[in-house]
C-alpha positions as a printed NumPy array, in Angstrom:
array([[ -1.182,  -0.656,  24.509],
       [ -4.183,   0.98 ,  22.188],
       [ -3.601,   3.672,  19.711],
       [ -5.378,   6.725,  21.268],
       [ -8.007,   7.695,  19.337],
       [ -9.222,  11.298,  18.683],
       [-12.298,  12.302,  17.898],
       [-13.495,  12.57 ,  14.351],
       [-16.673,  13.7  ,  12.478],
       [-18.751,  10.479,  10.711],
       [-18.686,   9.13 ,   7.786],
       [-21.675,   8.148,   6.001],
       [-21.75 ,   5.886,   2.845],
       [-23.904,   6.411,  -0.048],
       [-26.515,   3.781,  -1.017],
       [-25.565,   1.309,  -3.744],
       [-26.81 ,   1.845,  -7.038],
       [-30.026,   0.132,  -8.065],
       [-28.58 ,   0.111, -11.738],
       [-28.339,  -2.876, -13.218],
       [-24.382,  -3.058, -14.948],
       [-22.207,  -5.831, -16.306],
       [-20.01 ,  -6.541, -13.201],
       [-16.724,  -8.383, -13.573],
       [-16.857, -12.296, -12.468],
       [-14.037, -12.048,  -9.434],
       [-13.03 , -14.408,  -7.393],
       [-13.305, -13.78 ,  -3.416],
       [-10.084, -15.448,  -1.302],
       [-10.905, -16.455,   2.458],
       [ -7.752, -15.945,   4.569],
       [ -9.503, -17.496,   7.178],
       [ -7.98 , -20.595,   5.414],
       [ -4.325, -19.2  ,   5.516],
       [ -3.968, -20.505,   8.748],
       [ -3.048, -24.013,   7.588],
       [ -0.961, -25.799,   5.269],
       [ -3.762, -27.423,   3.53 ],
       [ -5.307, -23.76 ,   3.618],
       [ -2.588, -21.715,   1.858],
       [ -1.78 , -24.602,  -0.678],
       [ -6.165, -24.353,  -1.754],
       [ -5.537, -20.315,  -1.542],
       [ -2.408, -19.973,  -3.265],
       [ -4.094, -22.431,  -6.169],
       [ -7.313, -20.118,  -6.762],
       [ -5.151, -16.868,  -5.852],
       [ -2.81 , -17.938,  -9.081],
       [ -5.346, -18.925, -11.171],
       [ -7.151, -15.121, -10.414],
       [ -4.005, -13.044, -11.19 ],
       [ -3.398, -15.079, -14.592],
       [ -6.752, -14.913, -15.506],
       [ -7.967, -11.222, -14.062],
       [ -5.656,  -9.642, -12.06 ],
       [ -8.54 ,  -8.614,  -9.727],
       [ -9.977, -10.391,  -6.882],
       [-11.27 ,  -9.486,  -3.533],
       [-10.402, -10.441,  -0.124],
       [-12.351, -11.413,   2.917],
       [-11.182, -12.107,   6.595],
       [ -8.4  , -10.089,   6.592],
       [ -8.696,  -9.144,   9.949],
       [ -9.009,  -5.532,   9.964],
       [-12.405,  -4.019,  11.256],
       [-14.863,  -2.297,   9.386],
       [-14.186,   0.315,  12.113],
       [-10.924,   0.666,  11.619],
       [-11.711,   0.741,   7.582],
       [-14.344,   3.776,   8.775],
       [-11.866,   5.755,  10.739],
       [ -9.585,   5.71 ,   8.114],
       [-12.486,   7.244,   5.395],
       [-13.248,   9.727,   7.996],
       [ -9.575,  11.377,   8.786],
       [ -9.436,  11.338,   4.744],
       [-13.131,  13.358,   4.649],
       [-11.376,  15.731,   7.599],
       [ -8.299,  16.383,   5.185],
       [-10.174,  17.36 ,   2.419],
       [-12.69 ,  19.307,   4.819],
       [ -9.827,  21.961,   4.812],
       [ -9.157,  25.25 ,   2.828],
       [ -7.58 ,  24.51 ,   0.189],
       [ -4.737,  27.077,   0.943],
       [ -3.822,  25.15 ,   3.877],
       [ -4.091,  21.393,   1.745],
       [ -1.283,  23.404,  -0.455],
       [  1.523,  23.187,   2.146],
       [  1.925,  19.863,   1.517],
       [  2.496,  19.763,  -2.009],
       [  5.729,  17.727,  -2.734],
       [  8.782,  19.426,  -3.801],
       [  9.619,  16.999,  -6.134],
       [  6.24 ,  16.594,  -7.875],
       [  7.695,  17.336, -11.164],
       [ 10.434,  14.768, -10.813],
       [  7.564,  11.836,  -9.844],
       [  7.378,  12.463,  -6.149],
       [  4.182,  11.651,  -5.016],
       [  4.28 ,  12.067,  -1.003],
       [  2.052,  14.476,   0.051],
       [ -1.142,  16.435,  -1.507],
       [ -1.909,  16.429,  -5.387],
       [ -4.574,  19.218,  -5.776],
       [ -6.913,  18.841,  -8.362],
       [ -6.351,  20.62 , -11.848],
       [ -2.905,  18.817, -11.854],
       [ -3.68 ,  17.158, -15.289],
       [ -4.759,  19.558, -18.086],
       [ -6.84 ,  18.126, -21.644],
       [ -4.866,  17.028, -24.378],
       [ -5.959,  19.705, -26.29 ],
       [ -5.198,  23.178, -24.102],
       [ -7.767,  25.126, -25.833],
       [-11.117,  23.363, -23.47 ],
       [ -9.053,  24.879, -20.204],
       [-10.368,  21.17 , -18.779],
       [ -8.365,  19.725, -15.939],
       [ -8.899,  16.613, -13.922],
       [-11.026,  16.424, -10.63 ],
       [ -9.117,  14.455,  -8.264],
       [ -7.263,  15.437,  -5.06 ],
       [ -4.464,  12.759,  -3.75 ],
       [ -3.251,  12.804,  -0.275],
       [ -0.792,  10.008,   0.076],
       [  1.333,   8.989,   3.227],
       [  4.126,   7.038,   3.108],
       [  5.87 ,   4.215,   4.965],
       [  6.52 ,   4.623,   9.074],
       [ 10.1  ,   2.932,   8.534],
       [ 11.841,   5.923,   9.931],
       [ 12.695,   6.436,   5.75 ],
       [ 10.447,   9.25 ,   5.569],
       [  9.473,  12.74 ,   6.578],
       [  5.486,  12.572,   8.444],
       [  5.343,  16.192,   8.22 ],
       [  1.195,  16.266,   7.772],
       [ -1.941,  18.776,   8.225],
       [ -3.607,  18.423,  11.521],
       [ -6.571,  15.961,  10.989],
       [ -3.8  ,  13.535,   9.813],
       [ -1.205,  14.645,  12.154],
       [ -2.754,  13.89 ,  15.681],
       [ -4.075,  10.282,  14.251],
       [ -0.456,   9.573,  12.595],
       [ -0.354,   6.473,  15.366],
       [ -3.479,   5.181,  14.343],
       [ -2.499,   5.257,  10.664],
       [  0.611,   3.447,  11.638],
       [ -0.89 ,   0.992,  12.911],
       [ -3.766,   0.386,  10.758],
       [ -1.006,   0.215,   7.843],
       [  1.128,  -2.192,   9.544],
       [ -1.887,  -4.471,   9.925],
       [ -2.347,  -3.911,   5.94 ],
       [  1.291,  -5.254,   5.886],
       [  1.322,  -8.726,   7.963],
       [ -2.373,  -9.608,   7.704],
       [ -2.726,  -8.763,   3.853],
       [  0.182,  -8.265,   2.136],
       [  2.383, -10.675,   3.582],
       [ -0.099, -13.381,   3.3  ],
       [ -0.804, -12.463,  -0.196],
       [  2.929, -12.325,  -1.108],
       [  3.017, -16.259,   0.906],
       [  0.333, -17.424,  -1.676],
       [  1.815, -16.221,  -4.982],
       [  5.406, -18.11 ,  -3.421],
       [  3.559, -21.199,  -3.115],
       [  1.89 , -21.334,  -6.385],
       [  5.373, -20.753,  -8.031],
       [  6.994, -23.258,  -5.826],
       [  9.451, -21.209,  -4.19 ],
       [  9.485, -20.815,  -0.667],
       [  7.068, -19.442,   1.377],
       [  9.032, -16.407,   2.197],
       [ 10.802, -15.554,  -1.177],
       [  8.352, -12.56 ,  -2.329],
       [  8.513, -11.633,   1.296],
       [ 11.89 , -10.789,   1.55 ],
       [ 11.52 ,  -8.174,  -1.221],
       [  8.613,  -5.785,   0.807],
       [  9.821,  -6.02 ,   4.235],
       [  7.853,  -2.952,   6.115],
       [ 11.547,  -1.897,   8.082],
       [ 13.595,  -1.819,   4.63 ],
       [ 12.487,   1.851,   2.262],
       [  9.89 ,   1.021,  -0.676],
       [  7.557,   3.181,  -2.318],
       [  4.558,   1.662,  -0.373],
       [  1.867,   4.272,   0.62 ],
       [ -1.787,   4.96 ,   1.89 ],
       [ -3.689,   7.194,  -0.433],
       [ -6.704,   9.027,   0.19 ],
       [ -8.419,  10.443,  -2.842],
       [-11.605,  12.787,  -3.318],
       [-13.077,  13.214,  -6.712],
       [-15.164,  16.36 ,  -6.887],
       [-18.293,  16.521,  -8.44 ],
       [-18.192,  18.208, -11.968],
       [-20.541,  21.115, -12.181],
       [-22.732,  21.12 , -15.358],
       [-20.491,  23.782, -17.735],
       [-17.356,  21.266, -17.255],
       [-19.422,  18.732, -18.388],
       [-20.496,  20.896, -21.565],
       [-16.896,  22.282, -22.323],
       [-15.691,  18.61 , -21.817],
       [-17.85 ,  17.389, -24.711],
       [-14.733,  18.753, -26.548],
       [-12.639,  16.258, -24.826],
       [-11.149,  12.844, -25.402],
       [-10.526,  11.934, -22.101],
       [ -7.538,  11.408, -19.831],
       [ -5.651,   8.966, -17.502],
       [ -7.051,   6.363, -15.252],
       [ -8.17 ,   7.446, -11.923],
       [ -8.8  ,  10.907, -13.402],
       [-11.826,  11.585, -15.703],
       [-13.203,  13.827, -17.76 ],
       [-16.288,  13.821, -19.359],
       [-16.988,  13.347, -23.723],
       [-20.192,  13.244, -25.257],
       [-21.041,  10.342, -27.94 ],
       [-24.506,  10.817, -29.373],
       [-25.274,   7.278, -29.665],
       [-24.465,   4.486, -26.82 ],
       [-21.205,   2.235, -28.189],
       [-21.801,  -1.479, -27.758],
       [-19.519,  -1.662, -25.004],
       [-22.062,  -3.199, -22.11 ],
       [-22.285,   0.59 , -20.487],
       [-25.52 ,   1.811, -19.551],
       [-26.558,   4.741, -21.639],
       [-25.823,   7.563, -18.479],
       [-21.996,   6.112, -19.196],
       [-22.394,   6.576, -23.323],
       [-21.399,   9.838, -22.77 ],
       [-17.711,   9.415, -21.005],
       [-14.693,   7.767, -22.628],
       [-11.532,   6.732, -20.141],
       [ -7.865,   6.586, -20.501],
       [ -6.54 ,   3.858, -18.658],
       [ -2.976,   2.397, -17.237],
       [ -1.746,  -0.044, -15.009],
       [ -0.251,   0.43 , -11.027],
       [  3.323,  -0.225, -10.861],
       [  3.971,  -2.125,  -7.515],
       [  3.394,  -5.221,  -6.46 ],
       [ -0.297,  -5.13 ,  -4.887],
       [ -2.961,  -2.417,  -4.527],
       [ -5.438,  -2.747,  -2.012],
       [ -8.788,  -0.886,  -2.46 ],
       [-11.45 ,  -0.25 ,   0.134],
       [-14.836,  -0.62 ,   0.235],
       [-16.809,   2.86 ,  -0.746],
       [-20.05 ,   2.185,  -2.858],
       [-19.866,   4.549,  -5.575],
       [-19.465,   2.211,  -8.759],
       [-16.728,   3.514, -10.648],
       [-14.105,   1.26 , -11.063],
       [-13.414,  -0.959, -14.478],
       [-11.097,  -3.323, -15.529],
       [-10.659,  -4.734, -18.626],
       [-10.975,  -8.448, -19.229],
       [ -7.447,  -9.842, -20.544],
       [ -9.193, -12.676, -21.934],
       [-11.979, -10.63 , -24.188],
       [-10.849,  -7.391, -23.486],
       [-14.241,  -5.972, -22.616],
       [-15.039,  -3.39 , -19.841],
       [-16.562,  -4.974, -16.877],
       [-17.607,  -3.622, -13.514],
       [-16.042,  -4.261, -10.246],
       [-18.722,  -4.794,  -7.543],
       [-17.913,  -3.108,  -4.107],
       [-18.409,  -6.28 ,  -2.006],
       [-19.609,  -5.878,   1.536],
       [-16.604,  -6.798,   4.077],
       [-14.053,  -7.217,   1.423],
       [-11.294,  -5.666,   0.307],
       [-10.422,  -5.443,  -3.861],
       [ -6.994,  -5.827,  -4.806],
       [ -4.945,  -6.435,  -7.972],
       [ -1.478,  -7.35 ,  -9.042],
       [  0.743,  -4.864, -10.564],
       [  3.755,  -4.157, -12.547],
       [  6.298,  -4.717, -10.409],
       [  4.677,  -8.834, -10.436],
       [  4.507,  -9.059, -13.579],
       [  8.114,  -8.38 , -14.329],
       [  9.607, -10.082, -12.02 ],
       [  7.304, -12.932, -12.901],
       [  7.989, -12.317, -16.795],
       [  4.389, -12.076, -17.331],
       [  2.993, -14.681, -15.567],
       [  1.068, -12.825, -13.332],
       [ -1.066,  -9.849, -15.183],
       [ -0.994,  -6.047, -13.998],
       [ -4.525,  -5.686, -15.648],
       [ -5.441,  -2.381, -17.204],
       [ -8.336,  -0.503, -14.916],
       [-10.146,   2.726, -15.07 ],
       [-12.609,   4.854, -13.214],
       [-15.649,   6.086, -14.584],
       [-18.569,   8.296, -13.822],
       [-20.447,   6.638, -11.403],
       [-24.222,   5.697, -12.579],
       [-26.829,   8.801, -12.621],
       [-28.174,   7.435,  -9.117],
       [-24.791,   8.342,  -7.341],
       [-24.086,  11.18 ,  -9.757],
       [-24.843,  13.831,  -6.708],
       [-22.074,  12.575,  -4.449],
       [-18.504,  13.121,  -4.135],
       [-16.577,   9.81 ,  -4.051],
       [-13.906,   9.613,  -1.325],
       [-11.121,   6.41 ,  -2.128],
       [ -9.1  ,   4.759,   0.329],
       [ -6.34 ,   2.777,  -1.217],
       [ -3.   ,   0.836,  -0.186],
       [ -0.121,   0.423,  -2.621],
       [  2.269,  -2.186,  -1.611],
       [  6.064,  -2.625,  -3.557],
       [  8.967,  -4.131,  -3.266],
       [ 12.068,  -2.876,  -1.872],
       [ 13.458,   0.556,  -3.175],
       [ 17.141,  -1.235,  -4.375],
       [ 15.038,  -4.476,  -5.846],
       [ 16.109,  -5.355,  -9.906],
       [ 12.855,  -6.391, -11.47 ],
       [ 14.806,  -9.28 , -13.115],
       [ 12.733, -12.464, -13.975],
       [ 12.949, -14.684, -10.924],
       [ 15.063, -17.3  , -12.239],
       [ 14.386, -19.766,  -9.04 ],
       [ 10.764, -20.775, -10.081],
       [ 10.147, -24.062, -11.442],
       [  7.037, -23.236, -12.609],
       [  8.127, -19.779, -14.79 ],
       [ 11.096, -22.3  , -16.26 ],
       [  8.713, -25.237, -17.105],
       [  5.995, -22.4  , -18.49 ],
       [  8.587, -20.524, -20.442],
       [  8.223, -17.087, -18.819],
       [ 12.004, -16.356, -18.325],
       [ 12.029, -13.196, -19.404],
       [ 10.372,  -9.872, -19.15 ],
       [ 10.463,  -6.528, -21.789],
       [ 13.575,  -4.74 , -20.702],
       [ 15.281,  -8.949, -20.9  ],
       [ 14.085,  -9.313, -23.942],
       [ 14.872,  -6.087, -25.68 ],
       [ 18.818,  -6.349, -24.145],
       [ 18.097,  -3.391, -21.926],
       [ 19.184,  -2.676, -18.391],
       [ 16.821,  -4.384, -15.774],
       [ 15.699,  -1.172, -13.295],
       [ 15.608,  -1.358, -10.211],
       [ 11.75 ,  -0.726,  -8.404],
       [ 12.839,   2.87 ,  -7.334],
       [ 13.812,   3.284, -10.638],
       [ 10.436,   1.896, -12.282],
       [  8.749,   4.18 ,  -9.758],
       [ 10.03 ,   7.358, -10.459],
       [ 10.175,   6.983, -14.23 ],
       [  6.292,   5.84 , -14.702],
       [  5.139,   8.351, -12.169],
       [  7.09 ,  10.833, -14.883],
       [  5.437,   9.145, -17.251],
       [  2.078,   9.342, -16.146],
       [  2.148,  13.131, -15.838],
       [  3.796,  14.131, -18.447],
       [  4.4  ,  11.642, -20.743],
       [  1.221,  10.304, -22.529],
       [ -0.707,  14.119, -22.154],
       [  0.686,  15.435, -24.95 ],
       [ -0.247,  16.743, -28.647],
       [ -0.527,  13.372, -29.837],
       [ -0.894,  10.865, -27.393],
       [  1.508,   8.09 , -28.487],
       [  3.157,   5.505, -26.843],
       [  6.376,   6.467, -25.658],
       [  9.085,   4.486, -23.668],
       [  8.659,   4.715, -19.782],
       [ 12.301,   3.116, -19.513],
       [ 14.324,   2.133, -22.202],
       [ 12.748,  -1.66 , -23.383],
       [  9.16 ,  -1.067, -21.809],
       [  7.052,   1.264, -24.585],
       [  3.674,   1.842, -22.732],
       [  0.433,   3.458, -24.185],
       [ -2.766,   5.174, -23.025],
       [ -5.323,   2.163, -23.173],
       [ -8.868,   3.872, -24.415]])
């Protein structure tokens, strides 16, 4: 039977940019070929090669609509069309303990130094899993299309992740549904839909954030530097300089919006590169939660977002993103059942190697959600231990 489906204003893209930047060299996997046997065994061998190598890569014929993709982008635009007194209900109770359900205003994250009065930009709306583990208590432009969110989610589920999870089985000869087993949609994980709006910065936060040194990744502020570093930016970018982390699950999916923004850093030279939005594709990249259980084998690559270039500088940028992870209970123990991570030597991951207890995904969750808010903004800026055994930093 079809999801009903209410009426909702447009929503228009920007124009590309016409600037010319130094975009990241990603590979592009065709699950038109997962079909097969041949097909996933030629996927999961260029998927592998693309999470050791970049951790990025973008996906085409996943079999989700651009329509679908639109109506998503506009029931996020009708969220954040609301007073902000009413987006305030939904705050999560237990933001301060790493909950993350719900709406994250903007002005969560204050400036390492206190004195500027700077605070981030970015609004988060995120909805969680429809696994009868969670409370859908929602505003009403999400509320009346809750079915069609449902079911645009559970298509993320079987016709991305679960493929993608397949492919990354294969290459590590284990069977085809070993990574499955870990984020089945019915079981309670951490997985959730995120819409994000980044407001534009009005031109006395850009002055008073010439004071600044920046902040965490997927929240910027802005720092003057009076000559262009020879980092491949375009000079309008000289002027902003990003913290950056990882995502902790397993995969994040990113849709298509074409306001250039997003970075990642090449693990190879460790420059900043570009990702290009890519008509009809989604970008995704592995995470933590991979890379631990893999012992390193797969990278959780260190991204940012920055300013987008001056000829998309009068737009708010709207983000529609999926973050998949495995079960709640999980232990992000090296998987000790891959012939390939015991013939490569990756056997063991930071919390094995240091003798420290192995946590469990909802424990990884809650403690670098902690961590992100509160743990790398202060005086000083250090690394400091997310868990016991796994010191992280703020990546500049």
């Amino acid at each position: 039977m079809p999801v009903p489906v209410p009426a909702l204003g447009s929503f228009e893209y920007v124009a590309e940019t016409k600037e010319h930047l130094p975009w990241a060299d990603l590979v592009t996997l065709d699950l038109s070929l997962y079909a097969t046997p041949k097909g996933r065994k030629e996927l999961a061998k260029t998927l592998i090669t693309a999470v050791r190598e970049k951790g990025f890569f973008y996906v085409r014929n996943f079999g989700v609509s651009q329509e679908a993709v639109n109506r998503q982008f506009a029931i996020g635009k009708a969220f954040y069309d609301l007073p902000l007194e009413e987006k305030l209900r939904y705050v999560p109770d237990n933001f301060d303990k790493g909950g993350f359900n719900g709406y994250m205003p903007a002005g969560r994250i204050i400036s390492v130094d206190p004195n500027t009065g700077l605070k981030d930009k970015v609004e988060v709306y995120n909805i969680p899993k429809f696994n009868g583990d969670f409370t859908h208590d929602h505003p009403a432009p999400v509320l009346r299309n809750l079915p069609e969110i449902e079911q645009f989610v559970r298509d993320l589920q079987t016709k991305v992740v679960e493929p993608l999870l397949t492919l990354v089985a294969i290459a590590l000869e284990l069977p085809e549904d070993y990574l499955r087993k870990m984020h089945q949609y019915e079981v309670k994980s951490e997985d959730h839909i995120r819409h994000v709006h980044e407001v534009l910065e009005t031109p006395y936060e850009r002055q008073r954030a010439a004071l600044e040194l920046g902040t965490r990744a997927h929240r910027y502020i802005y720092v003057h530097i009076s000559s262009a570093p020879a980092t491949g930016l375009s000079a309008f970018s000289a002027f902003a300089k990003i913290a950056s982390v990882s995502d902790l699950g397993s995969f994040t999916l990113l849709f298509r919006q074409p306001v250039a923004g997003l970075q990642i850093q090449d693990p190879m030279t460790e420059e900043w590169k570009w990702v290009k939005p890519q008509n009809a594709t989604l970008t995704v990249n592995t995470c933590d939660a991979l890379q631990l259980l893999t012992g390193g084998y797969v990278r959780s690559t260190i991204h940012r977002v920055m300013p987008p270039p001056k000829d998309q500088q009068h737009v708010d940028r709207l983000g529609l993103l999926y973050f998949s992870r495995p079960h709640n209970d999980v232990k992000l123990a090296t998987i000790q059942d891959s012939p390939v991570l015991q013939r490569e030597g990756y056997i063991k991951n930071p919390f094995e190697a240091s003798g420290n207890p192995v946590p469990t995904m909802e424990e990884w969750t809650f403690a670098k959600q902690k961590w992100q808010r509160t743990g790398y903004l202060g005086p000083q800026r250090a690394s400091k231990e997310v868990l016991p055994g796994f010191p992280e930093k703020v990546y500049t």
